[in-house]
N, C-alpha and C positions, 0 to 999 in steps of 0.2 A: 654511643658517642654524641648524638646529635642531643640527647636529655641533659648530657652532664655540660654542651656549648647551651645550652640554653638556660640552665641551669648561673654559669657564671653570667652571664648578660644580666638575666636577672638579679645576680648579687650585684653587677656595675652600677643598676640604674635603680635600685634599692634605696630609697630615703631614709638612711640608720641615722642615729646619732655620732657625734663625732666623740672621737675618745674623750676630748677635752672639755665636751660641750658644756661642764654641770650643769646649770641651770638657767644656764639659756635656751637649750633644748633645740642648738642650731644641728642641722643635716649637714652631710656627708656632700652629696649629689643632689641637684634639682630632679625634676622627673624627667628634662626632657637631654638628658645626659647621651640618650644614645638616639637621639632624634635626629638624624643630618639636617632637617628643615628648623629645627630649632634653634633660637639664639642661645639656650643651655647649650648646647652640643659639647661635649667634649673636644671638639678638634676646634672648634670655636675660644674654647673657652683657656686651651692652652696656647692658643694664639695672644691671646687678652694678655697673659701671663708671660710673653716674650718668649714663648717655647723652653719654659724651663721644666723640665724634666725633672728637674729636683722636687717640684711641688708635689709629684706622683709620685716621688719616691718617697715621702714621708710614712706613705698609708701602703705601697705597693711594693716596698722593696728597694733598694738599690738598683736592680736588675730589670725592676719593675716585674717581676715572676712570683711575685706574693703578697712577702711583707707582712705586716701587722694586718690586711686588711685580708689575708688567703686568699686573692681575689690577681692572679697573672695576665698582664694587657696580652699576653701571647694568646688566651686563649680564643680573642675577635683577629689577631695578628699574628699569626705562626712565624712569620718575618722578623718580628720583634715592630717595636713601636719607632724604633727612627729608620725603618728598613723601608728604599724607596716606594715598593709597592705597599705601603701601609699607606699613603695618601696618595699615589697614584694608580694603584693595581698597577697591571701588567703595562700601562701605559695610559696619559692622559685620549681621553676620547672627546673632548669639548671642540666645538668648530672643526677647523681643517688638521688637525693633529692626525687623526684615525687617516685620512687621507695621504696623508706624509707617512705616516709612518707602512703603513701597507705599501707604499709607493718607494719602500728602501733608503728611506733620508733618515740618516743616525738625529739623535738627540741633538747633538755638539753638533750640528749645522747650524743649527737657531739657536743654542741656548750655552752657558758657559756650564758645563756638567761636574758637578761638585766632587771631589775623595769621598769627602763624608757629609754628614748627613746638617752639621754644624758649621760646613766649609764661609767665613766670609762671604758675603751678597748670597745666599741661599735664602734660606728663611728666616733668616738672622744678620742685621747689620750696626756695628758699632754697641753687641748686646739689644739691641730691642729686635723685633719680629720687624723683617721685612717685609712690608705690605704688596699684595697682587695690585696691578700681573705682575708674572714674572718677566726679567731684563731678556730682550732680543740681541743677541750678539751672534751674527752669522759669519760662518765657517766658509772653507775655502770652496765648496760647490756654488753658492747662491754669485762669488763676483765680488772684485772688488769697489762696486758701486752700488751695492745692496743697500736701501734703506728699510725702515719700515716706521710706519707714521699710527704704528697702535690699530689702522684698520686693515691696512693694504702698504704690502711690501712694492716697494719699485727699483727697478735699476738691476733684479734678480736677472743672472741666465735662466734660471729654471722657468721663468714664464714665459720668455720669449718678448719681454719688450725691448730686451737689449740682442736680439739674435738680427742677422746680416741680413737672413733669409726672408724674415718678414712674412706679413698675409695672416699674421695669429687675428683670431675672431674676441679672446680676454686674456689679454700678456697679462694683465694685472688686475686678480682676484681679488676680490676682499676676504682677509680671513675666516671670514664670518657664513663665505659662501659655502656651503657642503654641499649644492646642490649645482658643480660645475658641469657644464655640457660643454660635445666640440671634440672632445677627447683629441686626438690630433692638431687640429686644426684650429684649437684655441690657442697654441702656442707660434705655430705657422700655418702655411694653406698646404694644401696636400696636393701637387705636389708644392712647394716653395716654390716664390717668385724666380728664384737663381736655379730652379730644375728644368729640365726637359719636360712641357706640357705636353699632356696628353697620353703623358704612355702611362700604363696601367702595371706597369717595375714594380715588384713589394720592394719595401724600405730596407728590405734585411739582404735585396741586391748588391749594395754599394754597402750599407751600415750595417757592421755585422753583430748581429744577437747577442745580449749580454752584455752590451755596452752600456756604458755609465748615462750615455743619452741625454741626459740635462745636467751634466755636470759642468757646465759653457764650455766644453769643447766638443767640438763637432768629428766623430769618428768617422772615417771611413776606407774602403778598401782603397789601395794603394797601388794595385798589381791589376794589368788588363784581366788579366788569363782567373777567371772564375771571380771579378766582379761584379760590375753591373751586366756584363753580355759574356757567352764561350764561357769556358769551364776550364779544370784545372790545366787540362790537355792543349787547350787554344785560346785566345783571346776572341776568337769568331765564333759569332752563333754556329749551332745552337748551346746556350740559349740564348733569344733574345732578348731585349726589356722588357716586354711584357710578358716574358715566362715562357714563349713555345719553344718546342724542339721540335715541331716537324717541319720536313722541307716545303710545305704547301703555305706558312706563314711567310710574309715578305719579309721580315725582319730575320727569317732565317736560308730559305732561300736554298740559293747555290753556296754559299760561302765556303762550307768546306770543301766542295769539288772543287770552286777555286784554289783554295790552298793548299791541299791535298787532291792533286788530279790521280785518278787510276787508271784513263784512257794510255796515258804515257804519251801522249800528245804534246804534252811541255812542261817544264818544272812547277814549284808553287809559285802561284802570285802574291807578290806581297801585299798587304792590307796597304799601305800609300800608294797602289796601281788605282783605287778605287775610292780611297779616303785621303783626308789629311785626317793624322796619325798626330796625336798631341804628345808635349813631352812628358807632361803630368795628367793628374784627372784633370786638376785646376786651370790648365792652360784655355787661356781666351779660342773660342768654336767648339772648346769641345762640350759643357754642362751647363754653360747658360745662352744656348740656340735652340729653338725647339723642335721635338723629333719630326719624321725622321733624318735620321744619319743624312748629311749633303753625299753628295756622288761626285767625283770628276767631271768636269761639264763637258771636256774632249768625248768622255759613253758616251754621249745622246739618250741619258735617263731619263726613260720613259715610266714616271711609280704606274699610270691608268690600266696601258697593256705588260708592265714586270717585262720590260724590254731595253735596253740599249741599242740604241739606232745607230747610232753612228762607230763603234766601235770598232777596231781592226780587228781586235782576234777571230769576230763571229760572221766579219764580215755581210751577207747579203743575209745567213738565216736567220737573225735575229730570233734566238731561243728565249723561251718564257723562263724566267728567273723562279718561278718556283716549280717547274716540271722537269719532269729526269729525263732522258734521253732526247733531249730537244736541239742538240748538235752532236754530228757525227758525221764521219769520213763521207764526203759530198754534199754536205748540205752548206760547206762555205763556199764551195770551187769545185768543181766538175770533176769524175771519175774517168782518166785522171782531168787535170786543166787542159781546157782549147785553147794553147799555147804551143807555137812551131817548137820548141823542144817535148814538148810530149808527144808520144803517139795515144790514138784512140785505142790502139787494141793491147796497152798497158796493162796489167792487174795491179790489184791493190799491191800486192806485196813484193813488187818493184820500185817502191817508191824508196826503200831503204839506198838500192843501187846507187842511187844521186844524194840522197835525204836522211844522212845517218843519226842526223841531231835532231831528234825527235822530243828532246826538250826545250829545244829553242825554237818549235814548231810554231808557235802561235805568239809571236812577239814581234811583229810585223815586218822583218824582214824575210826572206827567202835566204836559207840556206844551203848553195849547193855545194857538195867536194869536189 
């Protein structure tokens, strides 16, 4: 196979006589017919000729698969000769093309993509050869303020000079650049100026994987309960922003003993006993203040010692917020309280006698029947 492609090459770039030559003894082909650095070149040279395809077909066939000259453009082109990949392969690789395109940006973002190969503004305009470059006409990912000035697009979503979030290090690349660094952070800062600093949250918390991501609209989750913090089960860690699940991180804490008590000491507490509770993600305190989470100022949060000081449910023992067993029956009030209705020589489990609401134990008033 490889004797008989080399074989016809060799008949392409063959300087024969031309049927008609008689005695001028003009050629067929110059020698540098299959040259790409030559000004012969064939792709060159059928460009000169307004892309007429008829001229090959005098010697090549109709079809261009033989003809008079037994010599088929198929066999440098298995495509055929006006088949995209016969002047672009598998796709153009010049400047940032290769980048775009492994980056999942169709054709038809940048460019008006022809039916066929003759299509109007192609390589053909008003019958002559349209001259390079080719026309910049972008689609609906790049925005509808996308310019491009032949070096460098501007006004794109995709680079980030037109994004809310800001902090990009080169919103706007020059084409020409292949060799962009920053990877994230060229577009915005990591996190963006409109996030929560400092927490070390992966992106795929809030913006879920798969997304179009620089199509100018900004994706992200919608639902507390397994976005940026807690899981599908809660909206409360764990997890937290930056990814733990053990109770020994502060961002994860006591939370679910709060919301899910097992002592039976009191119902759950809701997440607005200890936060404001936004209505949206977007809502003003909750994505553009920086972490951590505010507390209720009524606790007495203490982040230093992982304590609430001043708090009624825990009253005097003020338990460490990421260790377990750090309140328990006695350690807010006395076995039972030094108060004239109690006696000292009480047991614990007299306390139901008086005290049946053992959900509404810890919400600061005293319940007696």
């Amino acid at each position: 196979m490889r004797l008989l492609v080399l074989l016809a090459l060799a008949a392409c770039a063959e300087e024969r006589d031309r049927p008609d030559a008689g005695a001028t003894g003009a050629r067929v082909h110059p020698l540098g017919i299959l040259d790409t650095a030559s000004d012969e070149f064939h792709g060159k040279e059928l460009a000169r000729q307004d892309y007429d395809f008829g001229v090959c077909a005098k010697c090549h066939g109709d079809q261009l698969d033989g003809g008079t000259a037994k010599v088929s453009c198929t066999s440098c082109h298995p495509g055929g000769a006006t088949a995209c990949t016969t002047c672009h392969q598998d796709g153009p690789k010049t400047s940032a093309h290769l980048a775009h395109r492994t980056g999942g940006v169709a054709c038809a973002e940048c460019h008006r993509v022809p039916s066929v190969w003759d299509d109007e503004g192609h390589i053909r305009s008003g019958g002559k050869a349209d001259p390079a470059p080719a026309e910049v006409t972008f689609g609906t990912r790049a925005g509808g303020a996308a310019m491009f000035d032949g070096g460098r697009c501007s006004g794109v979503a995709c680079h980030g000079a037109t994004l809310a979030a800001g902090g990009g290090t080169n919103t706007a690349p020059r084409w020409t650049d292949t060799g962009i660094s920053g990877a994230c952070t060229a577009c915005h800062a990591a996190p963006p100026p409109s996030h929560p600093q400092g927490t070390q949250s992966p992106c795929a918390s809030c913006h879920p994987t798969g997304a179009s991501h620089i199509d100018g609209t900004v994706e992200y989750a919608t639902s507390c309960n397994g976005g940026c913090h807690g899981s599908a089960a809660s909206a409360a860690p764990p997890r937290d922003l930056a990814g733990n699940t053990s109770t020994t991180a502060l961002g994860v804490g006591a939370h679910q003993v709060h919301l899910n008590p097992t002592s039976g000491l009191r119902g759950p507490i809701a997440c607005t006993t200890c936060h404001a509770v936004p209505s949206s993600v977007t809502s003003p305190g909750h994505l553009d203040t920086t972490t951590p989470a505010e507390v209720v100022a009524a606790l007495g949060w203490d982040r230093a010692s992982a304590t609430c000081t001043t708090s009624y449910c825990h009253g005097p023992a003020r338990p460490v917020w990421t260790q377990q067993g750090g309140a328990t029956c006695g350690s807010c009030h006395g076995l039972p309280p030094a108060t004239p209705s109690h006696d000292a020589s009480m047991p614990l489990s007299s306390c139901v006698t008086c005290h049946s609401q053992w959900n509404q134990h810890l919400d600061g008033d005293v319940d007696v029947d």
